[in-house]
C-alpha positions as CSV (number, residue, x, y, z in Angstrom):
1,X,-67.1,227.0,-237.8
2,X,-69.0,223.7,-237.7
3,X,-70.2,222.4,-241.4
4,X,-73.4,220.8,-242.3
5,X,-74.3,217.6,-240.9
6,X,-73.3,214.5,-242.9
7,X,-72.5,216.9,-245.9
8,X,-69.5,215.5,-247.5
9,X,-65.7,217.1,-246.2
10,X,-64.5,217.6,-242.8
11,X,-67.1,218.9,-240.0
12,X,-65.6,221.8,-238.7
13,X,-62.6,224.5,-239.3
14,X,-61.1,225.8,-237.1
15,X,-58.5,228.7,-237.9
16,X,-56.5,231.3,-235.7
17,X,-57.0,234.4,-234.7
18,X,-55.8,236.4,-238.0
19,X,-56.8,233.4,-239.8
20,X,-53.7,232.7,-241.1
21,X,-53.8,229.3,-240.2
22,X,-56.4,226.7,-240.4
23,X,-57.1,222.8,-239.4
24,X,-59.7,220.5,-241.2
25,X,-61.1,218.4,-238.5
26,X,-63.0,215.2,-239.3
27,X,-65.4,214.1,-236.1
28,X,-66.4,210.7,-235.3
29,X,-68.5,210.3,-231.7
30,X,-69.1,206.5,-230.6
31,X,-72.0,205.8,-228.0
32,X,-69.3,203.1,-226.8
33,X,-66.1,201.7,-227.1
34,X,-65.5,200.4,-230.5
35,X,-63.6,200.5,-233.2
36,X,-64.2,203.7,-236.1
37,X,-65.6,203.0,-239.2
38,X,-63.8,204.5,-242.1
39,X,-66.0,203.6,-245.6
40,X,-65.3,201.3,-248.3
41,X,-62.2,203.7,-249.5
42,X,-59.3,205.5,-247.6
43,X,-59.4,208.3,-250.4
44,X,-62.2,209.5,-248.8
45,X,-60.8,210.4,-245.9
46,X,-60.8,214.1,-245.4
47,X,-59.5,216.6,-242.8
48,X,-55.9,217.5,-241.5
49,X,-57.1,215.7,-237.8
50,X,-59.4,213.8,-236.8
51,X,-61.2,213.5,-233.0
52,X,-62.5,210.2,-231.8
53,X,-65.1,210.3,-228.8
54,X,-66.1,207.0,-227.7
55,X,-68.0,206.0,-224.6
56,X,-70.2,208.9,-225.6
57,X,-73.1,208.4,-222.9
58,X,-71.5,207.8,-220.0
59,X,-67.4,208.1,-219.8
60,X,-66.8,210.6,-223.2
61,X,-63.0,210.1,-223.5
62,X,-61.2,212.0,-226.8
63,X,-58.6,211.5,-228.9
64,X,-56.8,213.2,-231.9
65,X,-55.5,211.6,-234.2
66,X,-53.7,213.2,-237.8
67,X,-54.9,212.4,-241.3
68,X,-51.9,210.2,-242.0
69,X,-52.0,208.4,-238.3
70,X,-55.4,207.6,-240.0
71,X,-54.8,206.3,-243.0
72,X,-51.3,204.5,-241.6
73,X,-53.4,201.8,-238.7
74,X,-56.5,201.4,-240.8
75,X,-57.5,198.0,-241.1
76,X,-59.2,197.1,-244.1
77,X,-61.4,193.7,-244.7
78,X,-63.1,192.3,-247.5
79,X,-66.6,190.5,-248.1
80,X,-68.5,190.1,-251.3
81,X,-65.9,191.9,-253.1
82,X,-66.5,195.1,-251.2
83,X,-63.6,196.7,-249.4
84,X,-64.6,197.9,-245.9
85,X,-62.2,200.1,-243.3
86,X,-61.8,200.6,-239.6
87,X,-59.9,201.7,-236.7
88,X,-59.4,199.6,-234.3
89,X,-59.6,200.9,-230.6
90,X,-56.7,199.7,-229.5
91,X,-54.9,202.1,-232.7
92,X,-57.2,205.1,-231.5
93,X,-57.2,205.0,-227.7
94,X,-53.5,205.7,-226.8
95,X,-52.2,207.6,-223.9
96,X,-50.2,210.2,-226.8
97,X,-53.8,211.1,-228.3
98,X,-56.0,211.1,-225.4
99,X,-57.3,214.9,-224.9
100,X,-54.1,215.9,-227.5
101,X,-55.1,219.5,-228.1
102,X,-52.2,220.5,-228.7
103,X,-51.7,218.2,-231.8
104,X,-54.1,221.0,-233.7
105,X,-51.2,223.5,-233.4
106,X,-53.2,227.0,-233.7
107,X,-51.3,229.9,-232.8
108,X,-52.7,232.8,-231.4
């Protein structure tokens, strides 16, 4: 069940069969290969996983990442005493996430 674009929470929900289980899932699609941005605050960051295409237009490759993998390799910079947060590719684009369905953990 996808959500509204750029409305605030996680972009889709996915549940199981009988619904007793569901996954938030953040998206982020990147026309290249570059690092994610994250916002000015890691208490925004929403969803139980997240899935990071980059290379969008010509090589898609995905990865899946949890919330707390997230939050753990976020790099965080400041300028003009704004706080600003990324993910570096090199924290994103590792073998154990690549195509990681099986991270979301729905059964039947």
């Amino acid at each position: 069940m996808p959500t509204a674009r750029n409305a605030r929470g996680v972009d889709i929900i996915v549940y199981n069969r009988d619904a007793s289980q569901f996954r938030g899932i953040q998206v982020k699609s990147l026309s290249k290969r570059n690092a994610v941005p994250l916002g000015t605050s890691l208490d925004k960051i929403m969803g139980d996983y997240w899935i990071i295409v980059n290379n969008l237009m010509t090589t898609p490759s995905v990865f899946i990442l949890t919330r707390q993998e997230i939050l753990d390799k976020a790099k965080k910079s400041i300028k003009a005493d704004t706080a600003s947060y990324w993910l570096e590719v090199r924290d994103y684009e590792q073998e154990p996430f690549r195509e990681a369905w099986e991270r979301l953990g729905l059964i039947g």
